[in-house]
N, C-alpha and C positions, 0 to 999 in steps of 0.2 A: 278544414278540420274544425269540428263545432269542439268549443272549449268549455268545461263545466268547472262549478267550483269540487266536484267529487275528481275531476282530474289535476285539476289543482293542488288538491289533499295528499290526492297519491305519489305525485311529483316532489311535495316539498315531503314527505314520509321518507321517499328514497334517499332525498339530500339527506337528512336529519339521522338516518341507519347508519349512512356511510362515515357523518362525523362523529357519530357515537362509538362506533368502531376505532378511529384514531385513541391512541393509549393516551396523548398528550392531553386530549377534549378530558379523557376520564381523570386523569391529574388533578386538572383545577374544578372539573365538577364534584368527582368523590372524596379525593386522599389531600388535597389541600383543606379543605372546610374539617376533616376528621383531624389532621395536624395543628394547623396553624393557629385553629383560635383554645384547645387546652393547654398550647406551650405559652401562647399570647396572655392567656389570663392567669398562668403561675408568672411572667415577667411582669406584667400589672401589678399582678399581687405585689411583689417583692418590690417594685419601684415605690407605690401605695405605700406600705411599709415603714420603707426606709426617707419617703419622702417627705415626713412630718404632718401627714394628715391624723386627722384622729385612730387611734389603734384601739383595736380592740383587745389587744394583749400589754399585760402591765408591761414597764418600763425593769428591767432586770438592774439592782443597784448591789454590788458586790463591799460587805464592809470585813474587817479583819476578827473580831470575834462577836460571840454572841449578846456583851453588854451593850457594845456600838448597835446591834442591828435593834434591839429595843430602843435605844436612843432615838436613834435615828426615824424606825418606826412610828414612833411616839411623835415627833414632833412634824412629821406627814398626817396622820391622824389627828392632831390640833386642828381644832375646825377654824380658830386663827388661820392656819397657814394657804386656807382656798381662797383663789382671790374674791373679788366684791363679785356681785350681781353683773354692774354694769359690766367688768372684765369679761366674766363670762361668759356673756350674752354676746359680745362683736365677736369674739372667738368661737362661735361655735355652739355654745351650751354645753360643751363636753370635757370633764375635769378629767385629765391623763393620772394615769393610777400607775404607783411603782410597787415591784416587791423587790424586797431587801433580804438579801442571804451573803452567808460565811460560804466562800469555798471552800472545799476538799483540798489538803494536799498543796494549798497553794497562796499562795497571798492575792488577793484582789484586782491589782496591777498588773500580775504575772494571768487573772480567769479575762482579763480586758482586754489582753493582746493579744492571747487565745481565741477571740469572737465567741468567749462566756458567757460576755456581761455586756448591757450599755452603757452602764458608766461604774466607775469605782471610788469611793469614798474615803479618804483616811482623816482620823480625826486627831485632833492633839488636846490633850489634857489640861484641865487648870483648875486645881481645888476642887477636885472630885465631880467637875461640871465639864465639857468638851467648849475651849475656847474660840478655837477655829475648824472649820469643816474643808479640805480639799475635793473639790470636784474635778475627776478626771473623765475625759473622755475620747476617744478615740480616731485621730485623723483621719479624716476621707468618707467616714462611718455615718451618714446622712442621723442615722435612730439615735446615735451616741452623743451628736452635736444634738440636736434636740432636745435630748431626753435631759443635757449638762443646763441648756438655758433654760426649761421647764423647772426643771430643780431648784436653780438659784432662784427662778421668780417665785417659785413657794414657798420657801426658806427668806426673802424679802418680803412678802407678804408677811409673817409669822412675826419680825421683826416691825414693822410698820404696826401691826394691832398691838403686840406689846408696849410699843414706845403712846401709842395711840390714850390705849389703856391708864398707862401711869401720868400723862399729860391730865387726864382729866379726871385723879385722884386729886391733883393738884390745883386745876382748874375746870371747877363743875361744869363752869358756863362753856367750854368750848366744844366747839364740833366744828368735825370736817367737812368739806365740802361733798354734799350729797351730788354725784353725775348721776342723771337717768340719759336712757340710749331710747334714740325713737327714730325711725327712718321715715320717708315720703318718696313717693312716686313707686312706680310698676316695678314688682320685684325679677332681679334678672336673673334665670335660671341659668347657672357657668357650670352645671356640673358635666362632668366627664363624660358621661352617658349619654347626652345627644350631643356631644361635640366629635368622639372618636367615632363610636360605632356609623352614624352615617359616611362619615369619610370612608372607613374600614371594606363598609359596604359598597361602594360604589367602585372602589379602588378593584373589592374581587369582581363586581361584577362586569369591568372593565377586561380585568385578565381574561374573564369565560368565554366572551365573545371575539376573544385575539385570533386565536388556534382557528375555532371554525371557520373565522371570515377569510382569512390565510388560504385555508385549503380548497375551498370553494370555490377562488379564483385562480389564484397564482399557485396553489396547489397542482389545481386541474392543468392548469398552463403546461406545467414543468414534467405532468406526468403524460402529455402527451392527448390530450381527452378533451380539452375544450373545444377542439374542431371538430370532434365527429358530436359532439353538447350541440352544438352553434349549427351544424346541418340538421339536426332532427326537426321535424315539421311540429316545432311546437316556437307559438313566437320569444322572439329574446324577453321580453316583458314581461312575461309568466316564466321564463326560465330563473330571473333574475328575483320575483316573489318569490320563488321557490326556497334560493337561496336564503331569500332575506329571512321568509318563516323559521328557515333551518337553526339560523345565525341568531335569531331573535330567542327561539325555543333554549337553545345551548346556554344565551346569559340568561333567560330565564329563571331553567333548574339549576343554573350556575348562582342565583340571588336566590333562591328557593332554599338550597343546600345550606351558603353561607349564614343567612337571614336564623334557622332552624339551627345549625351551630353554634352560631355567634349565643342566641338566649338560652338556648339551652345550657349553653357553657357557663352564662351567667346569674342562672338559676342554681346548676350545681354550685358553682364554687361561691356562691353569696357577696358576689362581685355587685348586686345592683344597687344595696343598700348603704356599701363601702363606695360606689360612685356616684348615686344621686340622691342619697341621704336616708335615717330610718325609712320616713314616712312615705319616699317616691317608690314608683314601683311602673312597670310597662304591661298595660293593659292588652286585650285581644284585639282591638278598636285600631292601636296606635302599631301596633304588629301590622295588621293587616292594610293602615294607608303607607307607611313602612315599603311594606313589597310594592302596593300598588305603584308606589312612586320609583321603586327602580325597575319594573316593567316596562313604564313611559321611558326611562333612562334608557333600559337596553334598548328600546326602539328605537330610539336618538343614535344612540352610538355602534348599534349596528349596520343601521345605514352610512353613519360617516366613516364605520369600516370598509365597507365594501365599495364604495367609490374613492378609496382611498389604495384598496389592493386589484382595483382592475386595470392599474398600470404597472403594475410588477409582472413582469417574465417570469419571476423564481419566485422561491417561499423566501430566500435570504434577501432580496430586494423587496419584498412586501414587509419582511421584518424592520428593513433599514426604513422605509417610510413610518412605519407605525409606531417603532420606538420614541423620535421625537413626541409624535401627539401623544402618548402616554406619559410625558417628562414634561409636555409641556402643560397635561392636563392636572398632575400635581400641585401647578402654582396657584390656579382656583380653587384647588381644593383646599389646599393649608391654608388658603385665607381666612375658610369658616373657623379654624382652632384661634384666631384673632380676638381679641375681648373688643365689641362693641361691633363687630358687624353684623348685620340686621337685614331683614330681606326686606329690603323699600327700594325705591332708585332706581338707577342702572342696574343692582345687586341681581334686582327680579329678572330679570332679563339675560343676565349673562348666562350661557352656558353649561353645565357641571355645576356651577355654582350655587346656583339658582334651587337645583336638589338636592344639592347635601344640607345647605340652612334650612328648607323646607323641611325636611329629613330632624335635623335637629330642635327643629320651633315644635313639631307634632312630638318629639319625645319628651321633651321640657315641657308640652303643652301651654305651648305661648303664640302657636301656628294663629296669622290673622288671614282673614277670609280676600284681602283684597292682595296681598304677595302670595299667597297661598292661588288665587287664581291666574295671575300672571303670570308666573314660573308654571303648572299645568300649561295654560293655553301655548305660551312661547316654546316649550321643548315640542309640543306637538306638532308646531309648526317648524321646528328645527327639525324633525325627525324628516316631517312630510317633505322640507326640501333637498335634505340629504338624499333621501332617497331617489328624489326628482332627477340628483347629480347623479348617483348611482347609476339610474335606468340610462340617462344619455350617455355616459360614459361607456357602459355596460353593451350597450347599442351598436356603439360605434368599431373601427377599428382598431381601436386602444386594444380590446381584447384579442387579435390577432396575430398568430407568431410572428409575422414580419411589421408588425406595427412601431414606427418611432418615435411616436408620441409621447410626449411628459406630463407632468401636470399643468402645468404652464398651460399648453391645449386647452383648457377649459375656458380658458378667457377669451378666447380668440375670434374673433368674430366668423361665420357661417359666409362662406363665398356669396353663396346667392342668394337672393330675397322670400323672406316667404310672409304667408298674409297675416297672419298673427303666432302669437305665442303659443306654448304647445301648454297642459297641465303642470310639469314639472319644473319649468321657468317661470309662471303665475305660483305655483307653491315656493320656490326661491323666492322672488319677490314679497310675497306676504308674509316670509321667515323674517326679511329685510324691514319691513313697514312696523312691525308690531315694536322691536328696540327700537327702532329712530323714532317712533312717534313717541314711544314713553319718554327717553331719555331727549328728545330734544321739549317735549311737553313741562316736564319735571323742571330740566335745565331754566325753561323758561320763568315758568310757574317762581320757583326760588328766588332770581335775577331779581324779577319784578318786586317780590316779598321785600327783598334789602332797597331794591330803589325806588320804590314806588312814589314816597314825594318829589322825586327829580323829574319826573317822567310822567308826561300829561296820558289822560284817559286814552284821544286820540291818536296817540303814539304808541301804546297797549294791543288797541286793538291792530292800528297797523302789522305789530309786530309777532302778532297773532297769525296775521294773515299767511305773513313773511315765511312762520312756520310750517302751516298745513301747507302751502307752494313748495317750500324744501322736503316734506316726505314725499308727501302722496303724487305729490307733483313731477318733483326732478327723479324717484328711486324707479317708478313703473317707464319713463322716459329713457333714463342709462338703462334700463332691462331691454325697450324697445330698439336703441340704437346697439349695443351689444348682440344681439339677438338678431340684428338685423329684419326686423320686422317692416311691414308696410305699414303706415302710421295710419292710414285713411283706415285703411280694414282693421288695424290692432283697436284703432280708438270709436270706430265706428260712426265714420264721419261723412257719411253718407248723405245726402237730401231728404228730407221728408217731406209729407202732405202740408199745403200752409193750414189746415184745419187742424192738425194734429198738433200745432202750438193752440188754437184754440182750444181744443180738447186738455190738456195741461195746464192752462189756466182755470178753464173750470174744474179741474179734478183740482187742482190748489186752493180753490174756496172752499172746499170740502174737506179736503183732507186732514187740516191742521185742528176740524174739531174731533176727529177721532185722534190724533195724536194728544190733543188734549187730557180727553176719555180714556188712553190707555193709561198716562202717567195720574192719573185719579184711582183708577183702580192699582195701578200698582202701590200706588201708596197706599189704598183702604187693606191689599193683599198683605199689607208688610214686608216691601219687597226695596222700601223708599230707605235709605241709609243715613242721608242727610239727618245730621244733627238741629237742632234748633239755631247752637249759633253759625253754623253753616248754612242755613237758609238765612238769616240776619245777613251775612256778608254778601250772600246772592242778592238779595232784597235791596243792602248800601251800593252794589257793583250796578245792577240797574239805576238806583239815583242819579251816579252818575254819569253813567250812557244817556240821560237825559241831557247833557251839558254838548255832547257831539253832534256835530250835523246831523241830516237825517239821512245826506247823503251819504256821509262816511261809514256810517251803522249800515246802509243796504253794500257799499261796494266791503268791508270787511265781513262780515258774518251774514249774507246774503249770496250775492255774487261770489264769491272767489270759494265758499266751499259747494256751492252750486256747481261749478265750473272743474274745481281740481276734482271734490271727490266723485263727480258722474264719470269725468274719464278717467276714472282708475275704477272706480267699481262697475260701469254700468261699460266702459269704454274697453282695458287693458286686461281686464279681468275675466268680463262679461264675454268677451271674443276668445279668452284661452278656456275658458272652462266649455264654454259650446262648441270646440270644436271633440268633445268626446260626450257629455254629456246630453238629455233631451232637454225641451226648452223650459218646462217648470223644472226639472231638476236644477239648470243653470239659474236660475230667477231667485229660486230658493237659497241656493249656496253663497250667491252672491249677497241678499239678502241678508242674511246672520252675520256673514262676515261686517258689512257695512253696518250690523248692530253692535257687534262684538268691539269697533274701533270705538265707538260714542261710548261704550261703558268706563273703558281705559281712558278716563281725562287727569291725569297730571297726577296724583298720588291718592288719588278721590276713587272708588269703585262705585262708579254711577249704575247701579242695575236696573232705577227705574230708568231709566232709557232705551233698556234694550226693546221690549216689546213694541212702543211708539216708532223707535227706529226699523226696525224690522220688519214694520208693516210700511213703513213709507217707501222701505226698499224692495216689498212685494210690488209696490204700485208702480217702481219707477222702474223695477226690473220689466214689466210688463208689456209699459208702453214700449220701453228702449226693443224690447222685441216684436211689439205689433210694429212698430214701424221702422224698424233696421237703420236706428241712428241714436245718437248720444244724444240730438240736440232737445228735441219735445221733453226727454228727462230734465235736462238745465236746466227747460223754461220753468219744467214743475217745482224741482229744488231749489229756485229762483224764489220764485213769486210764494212758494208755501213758507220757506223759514224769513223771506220778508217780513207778510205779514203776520208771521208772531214776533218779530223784532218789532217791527210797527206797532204791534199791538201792547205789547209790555213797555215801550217808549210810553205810548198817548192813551194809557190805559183810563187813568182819570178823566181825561176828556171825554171818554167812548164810555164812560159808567152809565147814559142814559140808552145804551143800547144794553144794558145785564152783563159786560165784560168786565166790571171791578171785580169780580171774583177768579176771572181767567188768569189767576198764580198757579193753579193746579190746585186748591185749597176744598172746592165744591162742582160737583156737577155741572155741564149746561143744561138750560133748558130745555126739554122735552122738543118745542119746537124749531131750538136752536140746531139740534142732531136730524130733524126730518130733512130742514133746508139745507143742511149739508150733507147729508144721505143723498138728495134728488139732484146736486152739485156734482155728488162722486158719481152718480149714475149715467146722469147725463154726459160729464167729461169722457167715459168708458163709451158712450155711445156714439159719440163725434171721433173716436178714436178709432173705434171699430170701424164704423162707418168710411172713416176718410184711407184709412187704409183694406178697404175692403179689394182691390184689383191688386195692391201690392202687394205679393209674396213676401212673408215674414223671410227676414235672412236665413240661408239655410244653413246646416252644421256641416264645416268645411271639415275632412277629414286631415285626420293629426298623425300627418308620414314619418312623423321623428322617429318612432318608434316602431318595428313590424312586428 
């Protein structure tokens, strides 16, 4: 059966008709976003209100006749009684305004208990002048309690400039202490409006995609249809996209619907200006990265629905699993309403979490470019390996009536050996690599910050080592043994031509002055992020790598990411993605990724690194395929990031050869790029050459899946 993406279309069209049909799907797509968010925004309103934030409606002060309420009038209208400058300015800049009236019918006390008035006044008389004023106000009554301590401090105010006043009838020379108010550092945007509405939104777009993913699977189950789904000659893999289109589309217009409610609601009722101040306001820009980001979300959590309900029998046992992660997915979200968390860290990386602060940084406009790319890149890769579980699960007889498998199953290892990973195990894996390398890079990065004079250079760099060993190292290793894979064919540990390590030596003299030349231009591009006093630290970091052996500098940052990262990118990686992909498709993908890890170094978004990296990982994916082995790449990622460790160690001594400038600061030489052009050539041509009789490894096909 030849398979098209027009049959594809029309397959997940079908799923997508049948969920739209369910009344439950139309629930949360149409009549919850028409409900919830204009009951939502008169209960905002009224908590706003009553919550002692600035009102736009005076303060209601009930007095007993109409001499008191001139009185009393009067001495609110005292420009005495507004507090100072300084006051007003930590408070807001917003002076609350009362009006004063006689009830009808009733005494003041009696229009307070009624929910009249906000507070009530009675005055007592002395010598034709009011001696004492009572302020009442009413228990439980948020506006009342307020409105009783705003009162009094204006009425102390009034009292303070009078006594003020008559002090310095008395005494010319005095004055009070003048406070001026000045703040420092980056102003933090707390307001309401990118705190709740991201949360709000994730939360529906969470619901939208529950129903569909339900019915899809354990729907179909329960109604009897998933077996004669699982005979038709179309494969489980594209039955399961189908799904996922379907599941993805539903929280789509599900965050389409809300997104378009939610401002619209707070454009009518003038809720944006009451939560994030006159002058804020949500632009089309910030609406539209908004959706884009729960797009990426519902892709995330569509997939982790769906390999989540393709072990339910029933719709009420897919409920019972998903309930929890919907309760459990709550607690990362209320973290974001926390005052001082910030997307840096771990933060970027977690889950859910990671998009709603993102969600909230673009609304507050405080969104920075380097957690702003981590949180994208990480959920994509959370989506991609969900999915990954999805399809095996999905595959498997988990979906069969008589099936008794649990969750639990997924961890279990595979009875018998196969020769490498499949796609969706190398996508779990890279979900796994992107947090462990930030959080255990960061974790490090810190550690060192507070110890760093306890702690010699060479102990650093060890420790460095220690690190990139524990991701890249042991996580593609537990995937390997879990997985039950062949370690020779997963890591591609094969024999090569003995010329083909010569060929990698010469392509390594070569190579590192184009990596030179790309981080040159990427800085003339504007692409270089580095601070000034951030290259100052790079600049003292090197000084003192001058103090460490020469051997310890080639086996830490030489050797050991030579060795871990070829077999994970060119090794564990490189073997699961060729067994579906063609061979520059795999070269290439692998490639980015191997750039995409060098940009994420520790809280820093290195970008000029990506393009130098990315082409060294075109050369090293190349060879690792002209000659079907890991090892000829080591040599190359070997001896190439030696000698630029080598060369920025004994840069001084090499100045009569034109390297005192090799900081990445200026060009090289015209002749210096020819002789490493005819290096790169040559090595390409020993490579060729030496593997000319051997078949390049061929693409094993990937049975996990039919």
């Amino acid at each position: 059966m030849i398979l098209t993406w027009s049959r594809l279309g029309r397959l997940a069209l079908k799923e997508l008709r049948e969920t739209l049909r369910d009344r439950r799907t139309m629930l949360t797509l149409v009549m919850m976003p028409l409900l919830v968010y204009p009951l939502l925004s008169m209960a905002l309103n009224r908590f706003l209100l009553s919550s002692g934030m600035p009102a736009e409606k005076p303060f209601m002060v009930g007095v007993s006749d109409f001499e008191e309420q001139q009185v009393l009038q009067s001495l609110l209208n005292d420009p005495r009684s507004t507090p100072p400058d300084a006051i007003l300015e930590v408070n807001g800049g917003r002076l609350a305004k009362f009006e004063v009236v006689v009830p009808e019918n009733m005494s003041a006390e009696e229009a307070l208990s009624n929910n009249l008035l906000d507070l009530a006044v009675m005055f007592q008389q002395s010598d034709e002048s009011p001696s004492a004023l009572e302020i009442i106000s009413y228990n439980g009554d948020q506006a009342s309690q307020n409105a009783q301590r705003i009162l009094t401090e204006r009425l102390h105010w009034l009292q303070l400039s009078q006594a003020t006043q008559i002090i310095q009838r008395i005494d010319p020379t005095f004055h009070s202490i003048d406070l001026r108010i000045r703040s420092i550092g980056e102003a933090n945007s707390g307001s309401i409006l990118g705190t709740v509405i991201p949360l709000v939104l994730v939360l529906m777009t969470i619901t939208g995609a529950v129903y569909p993913a339900i019915d899809l699977t354990a729907g179909e189950r329960e109604r009897g249809t998933m077996e004669a789904l699982m005979a038709s000659p179309v494969p489980r893999w594209w039955l399961l996209l189908a799904k996922y289109i379907a599941v993805v589309s539903v929280a789509f217009l599900t965050a389409m619907a809300n997104l378009i409610a939610m401002f619209v609601t707070i454009k009518v009722t003038g809720l944006g200006s009451i939560l994030a101040g006159e002058n804020a306001g949500i632009g089309i820009a910030q609406i539209v990265q908004v959706f884009g980001l729960l797009v990426l979300f519902s892709c995330f959590f569509s997939a982790l629905l769906l390999s989540l309900t393709s072990f339910a029998k029933s719709f009420k046992e897919a409920q019972a699993y998903l309930i929890p992660v919907m309760l459990l997915s709550l607690g990362p979200a209320m973290l974001s309403l926390m005052p001082g968390i910030s997307l840096d860290g771990p933060l970027a990386v977690a889950p859910l979490l990671n998009i709603v602060l993102l969600a909230r940084d673009i609304l507050s406009g405080t969104a920075a470019s380097t957690g702003a790319l981590i949180a994208i890149v990480s959920t994509i890769l959370y989506a991609a390996a969900t999915l990954g579980i999805a399809a095996r699960l999905f595959g498997s007889d988990a979906v069969e009536r008589t099936s008794q498998k649990s969750i639990g199953s997924i961890l279990q290892r595979p009875s018998s050996f196969t020769p490498q990973p499949n796609i969706n195990e190398a996508s779990l894996t890279i979900a796994l690599l992107l947090p462990a390398s930030f959080v255990v890079s960061n974790g490090l990065m810190q550690w060192l910050r507070l110890a760093s004079d306890q702690i010699s250079v060479s102990s650093q760099l060890i420790l460095n080592a220690v690190s990139l060993i524990l991701v890249f190292g042991l996580i593609p290793l537990a995937a390997t043994f879990i997985g039950r894979h062949r370690y020779k064919t997963t890591y591609r540990l094969a024999k090569s031509p003995a010329f083909a390590y010569l060929g990698a030596l010469v392509l390594a003299g070569g190579a590192w002055a184009f990596a030179h030349e790309a981080l040159v231009l990427a800085d003339q591009w504007g692409f270089a992020l580095l601070s000034d006093d951030q290259i100052e630290k790079t600049r003292s970091l090197l000084d003192k790598w001058k103090t460490v052996p020469p051997w310890l500098l080639l086996i830490t940052m030489a050797a050991t990411p030579a060795i871990i990262e070829e077999l994970c990118f060119r090794g564990y990686l490189f073997s699961a993605f060729r067994s579906k992909l063609k061979p520059w498709t795999t070269i290439t993908v692998t490639a980015v990724l191997f750039g995409l890890f060098h940009v994420f170094v520790g809280s820093t978004l290195l970008v000029e690194r990506f393009l130098p990296t990315t082409l060294l990982g075109v050369l090293l994916g190349w060879v690792a395929y002209r000659t079907g082995s890991v090892w000829p790449g080591i040599v190359l990622h070997f001896a190439h990031n030696g000698m630029l460790e080598l060369a920025a160690r004994y840069h001084e001594q090499l100045a009569f050869l034109g390297l005192s400038d090799a900081d990445g600061s200026k060009h090289l030489p015209p002749q210096w790029l020819a002789i490493a052009a005819i290096c790169v050539a040559i090595g390409v041509a020993i490579i060729h050459w030496s593997t000319r009789n051997q078949r390049p490894q061929p693409k094993i096909p990937d049975s996990s899946i039919s």
